[in-house]
N, C-alpha and C positions, 0 to 999 in steps of 0.2 A: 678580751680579758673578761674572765666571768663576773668582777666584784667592780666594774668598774661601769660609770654612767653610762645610761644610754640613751640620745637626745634625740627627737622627734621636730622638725618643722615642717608645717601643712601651710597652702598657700591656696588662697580663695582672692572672688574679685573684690572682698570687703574687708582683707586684710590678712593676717599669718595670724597660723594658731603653732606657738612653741611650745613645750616645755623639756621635762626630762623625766624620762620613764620609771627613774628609780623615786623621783619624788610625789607627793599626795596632789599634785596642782599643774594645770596647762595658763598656759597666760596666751592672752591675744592683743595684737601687735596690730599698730598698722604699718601698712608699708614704709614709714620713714621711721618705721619704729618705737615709733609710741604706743604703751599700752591702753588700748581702747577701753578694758573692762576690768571689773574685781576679778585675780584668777579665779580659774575654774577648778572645785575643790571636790575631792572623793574622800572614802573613807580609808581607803587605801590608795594603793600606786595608781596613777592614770596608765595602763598599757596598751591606748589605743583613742584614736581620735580623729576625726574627722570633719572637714564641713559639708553640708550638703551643695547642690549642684547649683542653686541659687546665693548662696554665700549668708544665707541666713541665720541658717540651726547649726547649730555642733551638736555630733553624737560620740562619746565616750566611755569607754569601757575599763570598770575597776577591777584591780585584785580583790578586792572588797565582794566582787561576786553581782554588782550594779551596772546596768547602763541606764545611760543619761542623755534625755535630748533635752540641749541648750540656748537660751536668744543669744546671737552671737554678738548681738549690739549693748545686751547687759550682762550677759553670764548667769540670768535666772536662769532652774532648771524647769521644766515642764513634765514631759513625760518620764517615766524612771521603771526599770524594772528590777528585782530586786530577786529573782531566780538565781539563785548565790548556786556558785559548781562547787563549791569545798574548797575554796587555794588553800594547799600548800600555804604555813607561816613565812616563806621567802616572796609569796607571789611568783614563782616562777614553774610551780610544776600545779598539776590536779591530785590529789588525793581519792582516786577512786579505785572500789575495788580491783583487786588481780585478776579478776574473770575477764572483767568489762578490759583493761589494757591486755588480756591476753585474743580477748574477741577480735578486739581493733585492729591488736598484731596482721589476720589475717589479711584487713584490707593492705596494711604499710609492706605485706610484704609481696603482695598481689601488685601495688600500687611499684614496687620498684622494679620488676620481674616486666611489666606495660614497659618503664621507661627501658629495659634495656632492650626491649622489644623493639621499640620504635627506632632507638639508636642503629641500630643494627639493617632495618627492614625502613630505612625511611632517608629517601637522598630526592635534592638534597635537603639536610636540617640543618639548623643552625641553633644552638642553644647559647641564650645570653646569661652567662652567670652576671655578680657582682662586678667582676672586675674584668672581665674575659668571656670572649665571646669564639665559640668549637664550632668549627664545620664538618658534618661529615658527608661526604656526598664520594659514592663510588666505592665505599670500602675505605677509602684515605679520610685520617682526624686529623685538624687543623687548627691551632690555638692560636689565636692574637688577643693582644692586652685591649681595652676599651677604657682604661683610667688612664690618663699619664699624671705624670710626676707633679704638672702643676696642679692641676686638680687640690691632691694632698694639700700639697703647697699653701693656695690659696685659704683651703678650710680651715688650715691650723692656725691659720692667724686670725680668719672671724671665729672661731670659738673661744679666743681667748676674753674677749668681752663677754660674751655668753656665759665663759665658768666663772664669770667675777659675777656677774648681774644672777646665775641660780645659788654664791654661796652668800648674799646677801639681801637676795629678794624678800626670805620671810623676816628681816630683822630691821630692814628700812621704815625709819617713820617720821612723821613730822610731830615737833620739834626733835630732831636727830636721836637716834636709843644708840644704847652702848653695844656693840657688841660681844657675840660671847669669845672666850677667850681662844677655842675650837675652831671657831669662823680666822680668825683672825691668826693664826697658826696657818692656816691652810693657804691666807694671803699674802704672809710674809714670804713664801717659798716664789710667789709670781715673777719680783724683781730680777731675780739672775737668771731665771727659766727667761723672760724676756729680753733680758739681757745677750743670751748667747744665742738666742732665736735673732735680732737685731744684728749680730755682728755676720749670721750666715743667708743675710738676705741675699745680698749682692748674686752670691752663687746657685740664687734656690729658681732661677731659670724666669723668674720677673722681665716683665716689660717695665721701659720708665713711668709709662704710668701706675702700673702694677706695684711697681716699688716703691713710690711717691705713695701710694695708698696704704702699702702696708704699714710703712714709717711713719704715717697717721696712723693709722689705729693703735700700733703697738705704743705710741706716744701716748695719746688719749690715754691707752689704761694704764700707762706709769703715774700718767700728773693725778688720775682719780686714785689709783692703790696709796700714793704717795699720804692724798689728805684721809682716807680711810686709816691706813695706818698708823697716823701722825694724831688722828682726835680718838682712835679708837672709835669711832661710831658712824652712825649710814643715818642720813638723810632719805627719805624716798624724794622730795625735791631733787635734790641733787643725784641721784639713782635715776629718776626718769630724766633729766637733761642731757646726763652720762647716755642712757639707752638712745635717747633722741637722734644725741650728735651723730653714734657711730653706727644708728640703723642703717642706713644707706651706704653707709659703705660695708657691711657688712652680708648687705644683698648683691652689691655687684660682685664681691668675691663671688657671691654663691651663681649669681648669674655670667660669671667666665668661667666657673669651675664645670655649671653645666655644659657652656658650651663646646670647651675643650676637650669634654667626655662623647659629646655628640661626635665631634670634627674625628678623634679619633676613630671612634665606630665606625662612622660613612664611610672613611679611609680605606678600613678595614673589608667590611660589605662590597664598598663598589670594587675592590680588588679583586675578590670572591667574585664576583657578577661576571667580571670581565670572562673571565675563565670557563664558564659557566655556558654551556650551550643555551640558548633564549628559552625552549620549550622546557628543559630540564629547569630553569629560573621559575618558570609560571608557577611551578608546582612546588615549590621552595616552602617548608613550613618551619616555623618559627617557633621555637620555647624559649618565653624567659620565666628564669629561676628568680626564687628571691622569699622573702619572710609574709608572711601572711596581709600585711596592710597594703601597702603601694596598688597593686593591679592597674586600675586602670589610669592611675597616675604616676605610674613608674615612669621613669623617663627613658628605659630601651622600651617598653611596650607601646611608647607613643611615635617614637622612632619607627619604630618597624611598623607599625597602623601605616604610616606615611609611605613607607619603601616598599611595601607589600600592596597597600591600595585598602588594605582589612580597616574595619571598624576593630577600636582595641580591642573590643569585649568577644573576638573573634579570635584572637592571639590565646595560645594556651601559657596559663601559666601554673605550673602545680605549687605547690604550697611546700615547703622545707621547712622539714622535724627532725631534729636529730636524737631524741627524750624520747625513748620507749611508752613513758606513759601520757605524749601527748597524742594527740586527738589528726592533728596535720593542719 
């Protein structure tokens, strides 16, 4: 959905770096969920972010036209660059001339003309989308799913701490502030949305621990929406104890959701193998598809590092634009 959030979590050995893409700020987590530092704040949107390899620096990139390398242990900025590209007032396109996007055209359309090339003239391949992963080997194209169903499942119930904790994060203070009336509109509607998420757990394909978890968390954010709504006002006390409790359960979601995305893929792949004469396997090349950040921590491109034998950074991945006047 074009008008709707789009949330970002990065994971290093010295904690998560969250936030959400449509707002000015990344926050950093530790693993049980606590926020280690003051968020991290642009002048515009944060659309990108990342820690370095040592879990030190965060580097960040604004609509604003800034990147920023960060201490991850206080959120001071250090280096900055300030070679602004022109955004677009939405943050979401470039404003440069028609020459230059009519220039670029050449390579995007050189750049899809390669991919139908290789589809075609390359067995076997295998391209990992988002959610589905295509073989073509021999002339014959072959779709299997790579997400199932709990996957979803799992996420939509840790996000719902998460949309409570980005539409209160800037208004939490100690001693407690009021919120605005906006904010609190947008929490009243949680209750029954929770409500009829609660009643179709049972069926949404849980394990009993799975369900015992989710029945926690989704508890947790009734009894916190309950006293938000009831004093009108946010605590950051009581906001970080809130983030505290349901950190941890909010990564194991995310930690079955990955793994059930793995289990399915393998599934998938090693069925593909079997079939597969050995010497036609050896030469097996792999794309995975996907938005410009992830690469080498995506998590089919680490997959396939492992099943192929490749260093990620050996795995091709192109970049996906569907905006004429972006860059790829």
């Amino acid at each position: 959905m074009k008008n709707s959030l789009r949330f970002s979590i990065f994971f290093a050995i010295s904690g998560i770096l969250c936030g959400c893409q449509s707002l000015r700020q990344q926050s950093v987590l530790s693993t049980a969920g606590r926020p280690l530092t003051e968020p991290i704040k642009h002048g515009g949107s944060v659309n990108s972010a990342e820690f370095s390899l040592d879990g030190k620096r965060i580097v960040t990139v604004s609509s604003d036209g800034t990147t920023r390398v960060w201490d991850a242990q206080s959120a001071s900025a250090g280096l900055s660059s300030t070679n602004r590209v022109r955004a677009a007032a939405s943050g979401e396109t470039y404003a440069i001339p028609e020459s230059m996007v009519a220039l670029n055209k050449l390579f995007l359309d050189g750049y899809k003309e390669r991919q139908a090339f290789v589809k075609t003239n390359t067995s076997p391949l295998i391209v990992a989308n988002l959610s589905s992963l295509i073989l073509y080997c021999n002339g014959v194209v072959e779709t299997n799913r790579c997400i199932p169903d709990i996957y979803h499942a799992l996420k939509s119930v840790a996000h719902v701490p998460f949309g409570i904790f980005l539409r209160i994060d800037g208004y939490a203070k100690d001693p407690a502030s009021p919120l605005p009336g906006t904010v609190l509109d947008e929490l009243r509607v949680y209750p029954a949305r929770i409500a009829e998420a609660e009643a179709s757990l049972i069926g949404a394909g849980f394990s009993p621990a799975q369900l015992t978890r989710q029945q926690a968390i989704l508890g947790e954010c009734n009894l916190y929406l309950t006293n938000l709504l009831t004093t009108g006002t946010a605590s950051r006390k009581e906001l970080l104890a809130f983030t505290h409790k349901l950190g941890p359960w909010m990564l194991k979601n995310a930690d079955e959701a990955a793994a059930a995305q793995l289990d399915m893929t393998h599934s998938a792949v090693m069925q593909w193998k079997k079939r597969i004469p050995p010497d036609d396997w050896q030469h097996l090349v792999v794309v995975v598809r996907g938005p410009q950040m992830p690469r080498r921590l995506n998590i089919l491109t680490q997959y396939f590092a492992k099943v192929t034998g490749e260093r990620s950074h050996h795995l091709g991945y192109p970049l996906e634009s569907h905006e004429p006047g972006r860059t790829g």
